[in-house]
N, C-alpha and C positions, 0 to 999 in steps of 0.2 A: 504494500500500500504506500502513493506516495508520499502522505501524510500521517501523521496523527489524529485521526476523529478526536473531537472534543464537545459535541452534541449530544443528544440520547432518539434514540428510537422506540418510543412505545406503539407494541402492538396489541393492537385488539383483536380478540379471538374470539370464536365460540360457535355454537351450532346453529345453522340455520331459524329464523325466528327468535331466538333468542332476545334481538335489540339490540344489537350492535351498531345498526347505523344511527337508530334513534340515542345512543351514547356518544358517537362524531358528530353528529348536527350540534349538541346539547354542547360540545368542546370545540366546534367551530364558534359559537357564539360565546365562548368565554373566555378561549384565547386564540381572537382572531390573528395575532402576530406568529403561531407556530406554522411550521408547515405540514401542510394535508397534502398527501402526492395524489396525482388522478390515475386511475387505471387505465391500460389503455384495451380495446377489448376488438372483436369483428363483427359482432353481432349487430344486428340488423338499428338503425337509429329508432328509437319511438315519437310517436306522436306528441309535441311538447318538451323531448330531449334536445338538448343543445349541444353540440361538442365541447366537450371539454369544463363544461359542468359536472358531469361525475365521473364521465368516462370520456379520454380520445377514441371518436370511431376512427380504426385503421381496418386496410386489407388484408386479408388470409397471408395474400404473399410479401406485407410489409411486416407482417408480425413474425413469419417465420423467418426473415432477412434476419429481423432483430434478435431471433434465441441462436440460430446459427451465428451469430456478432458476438453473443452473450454478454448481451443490451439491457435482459431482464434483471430483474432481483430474483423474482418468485416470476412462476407464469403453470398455467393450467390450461387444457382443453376439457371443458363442461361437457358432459354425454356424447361426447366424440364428434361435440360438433361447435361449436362458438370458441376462439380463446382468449383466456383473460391474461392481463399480466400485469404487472409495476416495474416500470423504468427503474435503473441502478441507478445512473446518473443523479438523475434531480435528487435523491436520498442520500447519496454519498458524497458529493458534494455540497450538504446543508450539514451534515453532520462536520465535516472539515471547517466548515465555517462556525461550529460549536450552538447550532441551531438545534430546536426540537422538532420531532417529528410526531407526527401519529398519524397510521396507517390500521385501516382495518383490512385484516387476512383471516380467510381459511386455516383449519388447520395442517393444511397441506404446504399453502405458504409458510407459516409461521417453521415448520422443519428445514422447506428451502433459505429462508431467511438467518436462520441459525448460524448454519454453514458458509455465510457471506459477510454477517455484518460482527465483528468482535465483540465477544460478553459483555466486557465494560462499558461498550455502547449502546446498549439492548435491555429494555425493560420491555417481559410479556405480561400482557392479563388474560387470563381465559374469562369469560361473562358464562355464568351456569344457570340452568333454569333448575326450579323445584323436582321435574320429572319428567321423562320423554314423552307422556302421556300430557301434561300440562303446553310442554313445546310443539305438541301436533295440534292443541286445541288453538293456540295462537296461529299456526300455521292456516290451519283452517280458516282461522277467522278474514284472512287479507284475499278469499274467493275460494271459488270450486277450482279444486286440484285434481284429476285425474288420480286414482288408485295405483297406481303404479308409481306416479310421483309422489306421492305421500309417503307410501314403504319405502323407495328412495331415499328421501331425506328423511326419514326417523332412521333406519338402516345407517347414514351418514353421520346421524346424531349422536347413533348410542358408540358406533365406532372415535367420534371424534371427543365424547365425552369421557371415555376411558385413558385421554393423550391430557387430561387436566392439572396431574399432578405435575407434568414436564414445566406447567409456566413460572413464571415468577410470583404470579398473584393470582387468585380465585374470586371473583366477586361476585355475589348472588343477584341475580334480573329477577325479581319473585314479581307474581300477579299483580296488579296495580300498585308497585313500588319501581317506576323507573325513574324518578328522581333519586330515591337512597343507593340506587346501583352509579348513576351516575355521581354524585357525591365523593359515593366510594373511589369511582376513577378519578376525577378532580382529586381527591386529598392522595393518594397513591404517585400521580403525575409529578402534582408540587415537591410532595417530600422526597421523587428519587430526584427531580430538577436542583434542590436544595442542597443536596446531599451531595450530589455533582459541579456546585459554586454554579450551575448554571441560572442566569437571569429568566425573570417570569414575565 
């Protein structure tokens, strides 16, 4: 590495429905000065999607230029068919710069992420729900999911909830308590930010 990182990287984790992204909006608005990297993904633009609000849309064959470059940090192809992934660059380069980051991953990401960015500058959370039965009623609740997609992600869930002890931190997302889960990440943040002389 050419530098010394002197930043932190907290990643966010946890099982589909969970609340994860409703934990980054909640930490975009209350420390709009960190950096939130965007994913960059293939899949199709939605109606009301912008680029480059959550995700860059790129092409199949710019995204595979990019893992053959080994451009990614972390990257995935979802049911054999869309890929996701987060630039290395814009992350490691804010890190050198002794910036924060926070990025919400998979727990697929979060393994490839290990292996790239050094302990010292990595702070994980996993976000856990009450029960995988509690996390399909949420699921449920955002529309009708095909049967197969459902078993899918509870099958997802209970394999990635069993990867919770690897994180640095565990923080409960319980039923109508998503401010005390977020709380929890705020106070978590500041104290490894603190801890590392890094400014808030």
């Amino acid at each position: 590495m050419p530098q010394a990182l002197k930043g932190k990287l907290f990643i966010i984790s946890g099982p589909s429905g969970v609340g994860k992204g409703t934990v980054i909006r909640a930490l975009k608005e209350l420390f709009p000065q960190f950096v939130f990297p965007i994913s960059h993904t293939t899949r199709e633009i939605r109606p009301g999607e912008k680029d480059g609000d959550v995700y860059h849309f790129i092409s199949v064959n710019e995204f595979q230029s990019g893992i053959e470059k080994g451009e990614f940090l972390e990257w995935a192809q979802v049911h054999q068919q869309n890929y996701y992934g987060t630039l290395k660059a814009p992350i490691m380069d804010a890190l050198e710069e002794g910036k924060i980051v926070i990025r919400e991953v998979d727990v697929q990401g979060f393994h490839s992420i290990s292996k790239v960015v050094p302990k010292e500058n990595l702070v994980t959370i996993f976000i856990k729900a009450e029960s995988p039965e509690k996390l399909l009623a949420r699921i449920a609740k955002r529309g009708k999911l095909p049967e197969e997609e459902i078993k899918r992600r509870m099958h997802s869930a209970e394999l990635e909830m069993k990867d919770a002890d690897m994180f640095d931190y565990q923080v409960w997302s319980l039923e109508n308590k998503i401010p005390e889960c977020i709380d929890a990440v705020k106070k978590i943040i500041i104290d490894e930010a603190q801890k590392a002389g890094l400014k808030i």
